[in-house]
matplotlib code that plots the C-alpha trace (Angstrom):
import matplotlib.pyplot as plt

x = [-205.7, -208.0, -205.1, -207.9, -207.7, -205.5, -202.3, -201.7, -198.0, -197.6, -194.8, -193.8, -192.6, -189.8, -188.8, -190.5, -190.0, -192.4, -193.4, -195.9, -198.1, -198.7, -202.3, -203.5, -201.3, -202.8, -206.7, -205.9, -204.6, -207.6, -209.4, -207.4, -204.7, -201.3, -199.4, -195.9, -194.9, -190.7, -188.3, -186.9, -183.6, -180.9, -184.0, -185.1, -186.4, -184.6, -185.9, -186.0, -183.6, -181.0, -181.6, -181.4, -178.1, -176.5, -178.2, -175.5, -177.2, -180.0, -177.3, -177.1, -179.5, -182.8, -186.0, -185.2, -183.2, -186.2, -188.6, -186.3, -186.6, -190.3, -190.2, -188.2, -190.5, -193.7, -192.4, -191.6, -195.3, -197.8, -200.1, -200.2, -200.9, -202.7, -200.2, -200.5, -198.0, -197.7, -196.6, -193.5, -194.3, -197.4, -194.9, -193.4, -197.0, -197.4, -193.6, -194.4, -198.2, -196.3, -194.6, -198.1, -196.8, -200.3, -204.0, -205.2, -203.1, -204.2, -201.9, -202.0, -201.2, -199.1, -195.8, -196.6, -195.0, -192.9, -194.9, -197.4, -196.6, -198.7, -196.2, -198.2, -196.0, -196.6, -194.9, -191.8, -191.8, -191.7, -188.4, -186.8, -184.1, -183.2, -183.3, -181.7, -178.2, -177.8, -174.2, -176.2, -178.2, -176.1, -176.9, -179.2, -180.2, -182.7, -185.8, -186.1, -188.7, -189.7, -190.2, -192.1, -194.6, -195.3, -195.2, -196.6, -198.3, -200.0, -203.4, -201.2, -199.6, -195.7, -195.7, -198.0, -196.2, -192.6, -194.2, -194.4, -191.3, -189.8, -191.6, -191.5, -189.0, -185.8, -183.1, -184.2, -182.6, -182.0, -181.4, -185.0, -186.6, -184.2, -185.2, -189.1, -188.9, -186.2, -188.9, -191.9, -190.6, -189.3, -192.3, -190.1, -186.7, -187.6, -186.4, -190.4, -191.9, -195.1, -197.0, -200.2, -202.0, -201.2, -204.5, -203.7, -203.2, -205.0, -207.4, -205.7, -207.2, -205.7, -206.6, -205.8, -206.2, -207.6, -205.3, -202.2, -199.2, -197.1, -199.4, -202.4, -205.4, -204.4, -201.6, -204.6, -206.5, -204.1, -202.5, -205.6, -206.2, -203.3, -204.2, -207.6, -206.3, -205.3, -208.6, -206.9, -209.8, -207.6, -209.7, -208.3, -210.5, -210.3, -211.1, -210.8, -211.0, -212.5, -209.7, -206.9, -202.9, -200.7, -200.8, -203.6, -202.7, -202.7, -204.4, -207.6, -209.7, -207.4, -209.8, -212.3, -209.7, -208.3, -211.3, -212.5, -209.0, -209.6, -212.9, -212.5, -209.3, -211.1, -214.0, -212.0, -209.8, -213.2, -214.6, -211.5, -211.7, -215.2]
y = [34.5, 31.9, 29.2, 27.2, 30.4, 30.0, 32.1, 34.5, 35.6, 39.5, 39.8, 43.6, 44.8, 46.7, 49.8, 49.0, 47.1, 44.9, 48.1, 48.7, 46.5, 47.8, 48.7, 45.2, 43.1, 45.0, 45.1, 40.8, 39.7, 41.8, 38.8, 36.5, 35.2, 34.7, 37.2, 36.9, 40.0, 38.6, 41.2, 40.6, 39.0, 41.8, 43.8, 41.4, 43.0, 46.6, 49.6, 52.0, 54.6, 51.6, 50.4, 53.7, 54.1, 51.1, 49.3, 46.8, 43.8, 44.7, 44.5, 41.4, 39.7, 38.2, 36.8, 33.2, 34.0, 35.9, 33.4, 30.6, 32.9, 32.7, 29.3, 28.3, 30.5, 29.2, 25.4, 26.1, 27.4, 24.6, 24.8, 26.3, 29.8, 32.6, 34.7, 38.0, 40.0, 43.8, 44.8, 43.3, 40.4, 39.6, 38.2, 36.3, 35.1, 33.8, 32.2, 30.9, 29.5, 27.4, 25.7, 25.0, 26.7, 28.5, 27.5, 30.8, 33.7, 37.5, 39.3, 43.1, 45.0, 42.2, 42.7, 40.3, 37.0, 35.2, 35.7, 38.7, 41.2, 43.7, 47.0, 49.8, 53.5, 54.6, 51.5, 51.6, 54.8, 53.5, 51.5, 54.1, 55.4, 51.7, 50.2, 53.4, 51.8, 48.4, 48.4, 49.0, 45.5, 44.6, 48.3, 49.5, 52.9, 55.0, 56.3, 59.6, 61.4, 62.8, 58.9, 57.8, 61.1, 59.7, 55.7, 55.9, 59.2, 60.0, 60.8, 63.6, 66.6, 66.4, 68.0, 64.9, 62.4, 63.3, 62.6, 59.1, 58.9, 59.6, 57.1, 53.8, 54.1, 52.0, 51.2, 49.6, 46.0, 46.2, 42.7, 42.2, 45.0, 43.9, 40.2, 41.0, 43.1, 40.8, 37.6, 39.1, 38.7, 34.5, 32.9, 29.7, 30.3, 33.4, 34.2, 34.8, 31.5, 30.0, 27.2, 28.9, 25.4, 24.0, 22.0, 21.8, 25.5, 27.3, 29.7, 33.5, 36.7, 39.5, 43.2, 46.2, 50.3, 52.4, 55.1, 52.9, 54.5, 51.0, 48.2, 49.7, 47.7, 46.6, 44.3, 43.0, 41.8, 40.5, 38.2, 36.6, 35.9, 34.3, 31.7, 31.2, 31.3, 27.9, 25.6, 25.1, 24.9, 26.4, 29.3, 33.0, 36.1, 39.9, 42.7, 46.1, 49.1, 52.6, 56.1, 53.7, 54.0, 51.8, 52.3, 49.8, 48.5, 51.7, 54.8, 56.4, 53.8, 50.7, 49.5, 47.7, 46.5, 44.5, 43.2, 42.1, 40.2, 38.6, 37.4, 36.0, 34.1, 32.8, 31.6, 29.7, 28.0, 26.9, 26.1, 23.6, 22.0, 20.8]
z = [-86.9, -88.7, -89.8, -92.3, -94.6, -97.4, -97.1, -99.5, -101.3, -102.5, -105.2, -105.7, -109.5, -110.6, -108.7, -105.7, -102.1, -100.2, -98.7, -101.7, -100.7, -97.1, -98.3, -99.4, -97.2, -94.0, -94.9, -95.8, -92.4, -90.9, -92.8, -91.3, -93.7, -93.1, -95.7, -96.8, -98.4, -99.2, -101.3, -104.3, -104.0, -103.0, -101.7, -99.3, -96.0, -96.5, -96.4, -99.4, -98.3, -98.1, -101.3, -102.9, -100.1, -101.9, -104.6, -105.8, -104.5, -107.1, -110.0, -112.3, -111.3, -113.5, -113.5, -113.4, -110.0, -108.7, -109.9, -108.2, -104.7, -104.4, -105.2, -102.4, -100.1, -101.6, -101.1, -97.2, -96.9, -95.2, -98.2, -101.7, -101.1, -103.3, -105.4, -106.2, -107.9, -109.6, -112.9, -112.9, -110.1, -111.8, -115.0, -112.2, -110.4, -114.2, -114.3, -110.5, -112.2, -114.8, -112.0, -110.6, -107.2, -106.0, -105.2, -107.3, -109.3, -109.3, -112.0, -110.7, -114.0, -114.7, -117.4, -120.3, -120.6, -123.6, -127.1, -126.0, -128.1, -127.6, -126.6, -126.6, -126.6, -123.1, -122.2, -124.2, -123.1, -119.2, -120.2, -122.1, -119.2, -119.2, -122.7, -124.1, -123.2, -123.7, -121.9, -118.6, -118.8, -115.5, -113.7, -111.4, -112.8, -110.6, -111.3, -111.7, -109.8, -113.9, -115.2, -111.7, -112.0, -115.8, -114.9, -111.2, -111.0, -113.6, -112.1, -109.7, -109.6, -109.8, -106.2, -105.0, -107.5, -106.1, -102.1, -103.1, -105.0, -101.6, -100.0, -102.3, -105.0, -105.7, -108.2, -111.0, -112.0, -115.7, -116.5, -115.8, -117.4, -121.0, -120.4, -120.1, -123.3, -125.1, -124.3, -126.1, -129.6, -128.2, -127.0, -126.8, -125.2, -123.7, -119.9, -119.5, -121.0, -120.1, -121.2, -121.8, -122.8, -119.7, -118.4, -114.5, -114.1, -110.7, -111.8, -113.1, -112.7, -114.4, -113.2, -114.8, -114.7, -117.9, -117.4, -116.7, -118.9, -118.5, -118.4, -120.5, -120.7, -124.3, -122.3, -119.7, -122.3, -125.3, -122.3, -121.1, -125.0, -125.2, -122.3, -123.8, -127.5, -126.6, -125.7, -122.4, -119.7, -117.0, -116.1, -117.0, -116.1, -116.5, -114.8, -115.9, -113.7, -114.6, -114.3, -113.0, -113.0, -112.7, -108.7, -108.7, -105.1, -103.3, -105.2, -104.2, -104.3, -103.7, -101.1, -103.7, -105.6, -103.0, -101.8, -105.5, -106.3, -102.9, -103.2, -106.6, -105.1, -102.1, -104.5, -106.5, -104.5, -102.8, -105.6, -106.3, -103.1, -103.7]

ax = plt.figure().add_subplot(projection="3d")
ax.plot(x, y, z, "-o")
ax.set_aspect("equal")
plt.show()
């Protein structure tokens, strides 16, 4: 392995385990970076049947806790690394940005953060078997293999759809998904808050899918406005990609995706060590 090359940290969403990004995290240490692909606290290193086998460690716990988690890895690392994170882990690649913790940020169909309010329907819509009961904010409800074939695999048949359920799917942590919704209306105080002025941020990519039902482009694009609605010259860039779900990181295709949100990350961080 080639050391000099900036190492890179993957940050799975909601509903998944490092195991998601097997695809991207593979084809990157061919290139030669070091890749640390950590769980979610109470996921950690465990495989999906065990979550699904016993998913209390998933229960209670928030985004601040998570955030705090990657921190602590990210601080033991030898260098700022590259962050990547999904749906879900790209609102923390944003929460872990405001801490100025990486060399360069790729938000994967990244959750918005404190005061976007964008919310189209097909993403309520995602949260629904959560947000319905209010009494479960501490729970770790399942996915159904019904809500993954409409939020994961929507460009398959259920048959196909219900394959991958099987291999990837977890329990969901509530507390997150009703403090990601709860922060969009409380840009200040919100669990989810970001300073988008901030000056001294590492460049921010933000990537998402046309056809994704729970973070539609409409989400892509009304976050990077908000970073550049501020005159901050912290670069913020987007990239939108043609018959896309939400499985950015590992449908048909993924391939060119991968190697796009590298490349722009390598650039950059080049371009700031000049």
């Amino acid at each position: 392995m080639n050391t000099t090359k900036t190492p890179i940290v993957l940050i799975h969403g909601l509903w998944m385990t490092p195991k998601s990004w097997d695809t991207w995290a593979e084809r990157f240490r061919e290139r030669g970076h070091e890749v640390i692909v950590p769980g979610w606290p109470g996921i950690d290193d465990r495989s999906v049947e065990d979550v699904r086998r016993d998913p209390s460690a998933l229960k209670g716990i928030g985004l601040k806790q998570i955030a705090d988690h990657y921190e602590r890895i990210i601080r033991a690392l030898h260098e700022k690394p590259i962050i990547m994170g999904h749906s879900f882990g790209g609102v923390i690649t944003q929460m872990l940005a405001d801490r100025g913790l990486g060399a360069a940020y790729v938000g994967v169909a990244p959750g918005q953060t404190a005061g976007v309010t964008t919310l189209p329907l097909s993403t309520l819509w995602t949260g629904t078997p959560i947000l319905s009961n209010p009494f479960g904010i501490r729970g770790a409800k399942p996915l159904s293999k019904r809500h993954f074939h409409f939020t994961f695999g929507n460009d398959l048949s259920r048959a196909e759809s219900d394959r991958l359920w099987d291999e990837y799917a977890v329990n969901s942590y509530n507390r997150v998904f009703f403090e990601g919704v709860s922060s969009v209306l409380n840009e200040k105080n919100g669990v989810t808050h970001v300073d988008y002025a901030r000056a001294d941020r590492a460049p921010l990519l933000v990537l998402t899918g046309e056809i994704d039902h729970v973070v539609p482009p409409a989400i892509g694009r009304a976050i990077v406005s908000k970073y550049r609605g501020t005159g901050s010259p912290a670069i913020v860039e987007y990239k939108e990609y043609p018959g896309r779900t939400h499985r950015l990181v590992s449908q048909d295709g993924w391939e060119q995706i991968a190697d796009d949100a590298l490349a722009w990350a390598e650039e950059h961080v080049a371009a700031s060590a000049l």
